[in-house]
N, C-alpha and C positions, 0 to 999 in steps of 0.2 A: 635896513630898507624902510623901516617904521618912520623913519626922522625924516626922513627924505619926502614917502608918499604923504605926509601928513606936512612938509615943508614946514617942520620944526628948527628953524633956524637958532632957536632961542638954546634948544635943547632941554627943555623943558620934559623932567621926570630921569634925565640921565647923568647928573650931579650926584653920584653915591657909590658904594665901596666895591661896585661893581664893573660901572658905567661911568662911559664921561661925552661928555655933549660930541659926537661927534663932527661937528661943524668949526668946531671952536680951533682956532689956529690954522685954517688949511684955507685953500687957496679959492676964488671966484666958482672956478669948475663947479664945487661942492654945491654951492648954492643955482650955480645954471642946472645943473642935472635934477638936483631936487624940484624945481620949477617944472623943468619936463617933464620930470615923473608925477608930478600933482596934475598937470593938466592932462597927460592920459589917463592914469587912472578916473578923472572928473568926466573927461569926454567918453568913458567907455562906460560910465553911469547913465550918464545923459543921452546919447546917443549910438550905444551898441557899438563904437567904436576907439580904439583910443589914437586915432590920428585926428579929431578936431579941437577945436576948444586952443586957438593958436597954437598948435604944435606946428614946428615950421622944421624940423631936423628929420631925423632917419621918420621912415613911416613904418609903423610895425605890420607888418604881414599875419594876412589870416592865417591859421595853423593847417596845414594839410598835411597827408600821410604819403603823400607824390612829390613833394617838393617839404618837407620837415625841417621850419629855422624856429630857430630861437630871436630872440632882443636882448642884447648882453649892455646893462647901463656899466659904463665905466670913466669914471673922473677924470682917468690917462687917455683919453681919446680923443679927436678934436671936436666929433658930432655929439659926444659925451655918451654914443652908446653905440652899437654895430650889430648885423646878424651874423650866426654862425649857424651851418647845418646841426640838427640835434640828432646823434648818432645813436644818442644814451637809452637803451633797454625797445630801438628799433621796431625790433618781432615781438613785444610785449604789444609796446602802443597802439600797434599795426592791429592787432588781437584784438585787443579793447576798442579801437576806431569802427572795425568792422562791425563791432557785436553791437554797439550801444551807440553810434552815430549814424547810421547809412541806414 
């Protein structure tokens, strides 16, 4: 995710016996997705939001505990990212939303 929000196309620091540039050999997607992800996370700096800053694809949704999605970014997709309900630890979240949000 690092390469992507920091739109390290170069791959710069991931050349090593561990890592490897992940951009390197793959297809346009790589580099459109990473673009979308720099400019939201840019516009959610600037602006408390991360659909400005030309984001022109899916719009991410504020998070609520009535309606709970996620933004899943994926290279195999045609908007390069999609929502999906967020099921995962539900009555935790719902707990913690209530105590420390409202």
């Amino acid at each position: 995710e690092i390469a992507f929000v920091f739109y390290n196309l170069d791959g710069n620091g991931y050349d090593n016996a561990v890592a490897v540039n992940p951009f390197l050999n793959q297809p346009e997607t790589f580099t459109q997705l990473a673009r979308m992800m720099t400019r939201m996370w840019s516009s959610f700096i600037v602006d408390q939001t991360p659909n400005n800053n030309g984001v022109t694809a899916l719009k991410w949704p504020e998070y609520t505990t009535e309606d709970p999605k996620n933004i899943v970014f994926d290279v195999n997709v045609t908007e390069q990212a999609y929502l999906e309900p967020d099921t995962y630890r539900g009555e935790a979240i719902a707990y913690l939303h209530s105590k420390y949000f409202e």
